[in-house]
N, C-alpha and C positions, 0 to 999 in steps of 0.2 A: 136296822132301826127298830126302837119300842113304841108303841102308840099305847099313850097311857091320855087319857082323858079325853080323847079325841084327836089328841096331836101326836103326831110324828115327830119322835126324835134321831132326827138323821144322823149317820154311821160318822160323813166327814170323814177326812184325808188321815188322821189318826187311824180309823179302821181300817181303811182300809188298804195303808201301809200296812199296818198287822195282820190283814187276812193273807196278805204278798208274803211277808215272811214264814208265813202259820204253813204255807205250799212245802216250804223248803228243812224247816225248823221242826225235827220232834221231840227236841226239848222246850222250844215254848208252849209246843202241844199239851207236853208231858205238866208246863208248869201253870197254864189256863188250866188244864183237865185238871188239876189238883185245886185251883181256884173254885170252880167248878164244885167237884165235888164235896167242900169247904158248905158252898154256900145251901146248894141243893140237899145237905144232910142236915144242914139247918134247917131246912123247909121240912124233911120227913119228921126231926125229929120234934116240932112244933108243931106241927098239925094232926089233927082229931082225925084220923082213918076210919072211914067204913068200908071193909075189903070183902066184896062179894065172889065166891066161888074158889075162892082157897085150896078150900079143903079136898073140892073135886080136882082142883091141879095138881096138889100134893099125892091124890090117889096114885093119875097116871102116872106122874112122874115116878112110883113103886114101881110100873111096870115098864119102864123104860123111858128113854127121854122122849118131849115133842119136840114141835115145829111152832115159836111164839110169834103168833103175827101183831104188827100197831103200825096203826097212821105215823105217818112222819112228824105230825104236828102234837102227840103225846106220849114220844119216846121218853123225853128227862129224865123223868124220876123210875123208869120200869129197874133201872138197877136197884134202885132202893126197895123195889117190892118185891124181886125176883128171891124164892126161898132157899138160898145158896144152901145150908143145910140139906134137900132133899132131893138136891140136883144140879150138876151146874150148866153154865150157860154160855155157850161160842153166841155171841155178835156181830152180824156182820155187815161193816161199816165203810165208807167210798174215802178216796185219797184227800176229798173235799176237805179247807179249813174245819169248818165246822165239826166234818166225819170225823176227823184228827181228835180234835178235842175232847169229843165224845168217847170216841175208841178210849185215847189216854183217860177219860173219868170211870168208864166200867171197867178198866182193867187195875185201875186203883181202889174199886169197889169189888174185886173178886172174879170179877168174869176173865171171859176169853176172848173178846172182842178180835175177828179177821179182819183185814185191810182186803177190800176189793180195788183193784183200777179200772179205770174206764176207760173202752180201745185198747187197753191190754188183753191178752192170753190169760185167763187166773182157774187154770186147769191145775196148778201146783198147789192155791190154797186151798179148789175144792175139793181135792181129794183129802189134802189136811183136815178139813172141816169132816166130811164122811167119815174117816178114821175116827174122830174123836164121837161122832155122832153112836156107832159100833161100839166105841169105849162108855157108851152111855149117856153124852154131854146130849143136852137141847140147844138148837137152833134159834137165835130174836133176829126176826128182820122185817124192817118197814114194806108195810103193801103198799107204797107212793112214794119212795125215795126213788135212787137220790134226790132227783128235782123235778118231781110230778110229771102230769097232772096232778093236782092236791086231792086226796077222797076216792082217787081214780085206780082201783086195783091194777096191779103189774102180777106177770106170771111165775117172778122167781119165787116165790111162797108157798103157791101150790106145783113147783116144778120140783123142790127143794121135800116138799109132802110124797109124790110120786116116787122122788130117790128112792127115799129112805124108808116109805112103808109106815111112817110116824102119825098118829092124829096131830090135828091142829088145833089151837086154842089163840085166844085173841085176848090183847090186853088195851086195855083205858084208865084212865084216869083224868079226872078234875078237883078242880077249887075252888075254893069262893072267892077268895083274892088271888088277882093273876094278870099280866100284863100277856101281850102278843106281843112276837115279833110280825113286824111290815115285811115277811117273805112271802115263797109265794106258797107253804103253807100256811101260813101267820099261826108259827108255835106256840102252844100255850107254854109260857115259862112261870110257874106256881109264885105265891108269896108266901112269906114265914108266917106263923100265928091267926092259922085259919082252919077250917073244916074243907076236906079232904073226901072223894071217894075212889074207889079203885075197883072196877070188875076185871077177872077172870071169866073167861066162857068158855067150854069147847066148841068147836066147830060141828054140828050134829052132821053132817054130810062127810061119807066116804070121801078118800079121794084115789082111786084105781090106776094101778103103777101106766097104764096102757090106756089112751083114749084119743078119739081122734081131734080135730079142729072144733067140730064144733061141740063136743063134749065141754073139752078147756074152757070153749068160751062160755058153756052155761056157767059149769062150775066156779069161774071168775066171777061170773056177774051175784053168781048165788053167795059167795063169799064177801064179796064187797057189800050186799046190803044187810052181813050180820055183823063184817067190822062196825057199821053206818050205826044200827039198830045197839050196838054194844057199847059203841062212845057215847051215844044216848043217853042209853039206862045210866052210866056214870056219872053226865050233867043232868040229867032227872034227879038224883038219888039227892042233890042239893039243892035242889028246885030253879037251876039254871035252865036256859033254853039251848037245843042241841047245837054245837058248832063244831065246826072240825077239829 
């Protein structure tokens, strides 16, 4: 559902036949995600960007790939700002409808977007993912997918940081015009013909291959309230008020 003026526009049986076949189908996947990235390249390429901290990404990315963290509710548009030129980018995405979709829109915008399962084994895509990581590729993955808590950091991020010895960097982005979905992150999905911000930040904190329980859990918490603090600066930079 979208809530645009205060109302709910519910999915109805139409959707969510479509989300049923979307499980089974990766060419509807393959032909949304092209929908998709239709529309959303419409939205980059219409709206006024102010892209904070670029240029410090592009540094690291000279010296090897990161680890890109983002809230689940301002993934969208990160392929449009990801600087495939100075680096590229594995994705790593759930079998969910929606994940499908997505996967097929960043892999039609450049990337490398993995398929995760859920209660499956995927000991085979992450050593694929590692491998490409050593070949130089950066890692994007939501600190709150697949399906929350919403805002609620998860450990594959910084489990994924531990691997590989990589800094971490976080990304956001907002708009001025923009509808939410009614999930239970309520995504921001941008509009065309607006002003736009987008930050970059690194993560100033180590994260050490080795640490025990309660370490993780500082470092989780410490991490979570720079994503918090960094999707901020983004709806500040517009003079919106912070949301997820």
């Amino acid at each position: 559902m979208l809530k645009q003026g205060g109302q709910l526009l519910d999915e109805g049986p139409v959707l969510m036949s479509l989300r049923k076949r979307l499980e089974k189908s990766k060419t509807l996947a393959w032909i949304l995600g092209f929908v998709a990235r239709c529309y959303f390249g419409l939205c980059y390429r219409t709206t006024r960007w102010d892209i904070q901290g670029l240029d410090a990404l592009k540094a690291a990315l000279a010296d090897g790939p990161i680890i890109l963290v983002v809230w689940h509710s301002r993934l969208l548009m990160g392929p449009f700002h990801w600087p495939v030129k100075d680096g590229q980018l594995s994705s790593i995405h759930t079998s969910s409808p929606i994940g499908r979709v997505v996967g097929a829109m960043q892999r039609q915008q450049g990337l490398q977007p993995f398929e995760m399962r859920e209660k499956r084994s995927n000991r085979a895509t992450s050593r694929q993912i590692m491998k490409q990581v050593k070949e130089g590729t950066s890692i994007g993955i939501t600190a709150d997918g697949p399906e929350g808590p919403a805002l609620i950091m998860k450990d594959p991020p910084i489990d994924w940081a531990r691997a590989t010895g990589r800094p971490v960097f976080s990304y956001a982005f907002a708009t001025q015009r923009a509808k939410r979905v009614d999930s239970w992150d309520r995504m921001l999905v941008p509009l065309p013909f607006t002003k736009g911000s987008v930050v970059f930040s690194r993560f100033p904190s180590e994260v050490p291959r080795k640490m025990d329980a309660a370490q993780q859990i500082a470092l989780r918490s410490e991490m979570q309230a720079f994503l918090l603090a960094q999707t901020a600066k983004a709806d500040k930079a517009l003079g919106l008020p912070a949301g997820p």
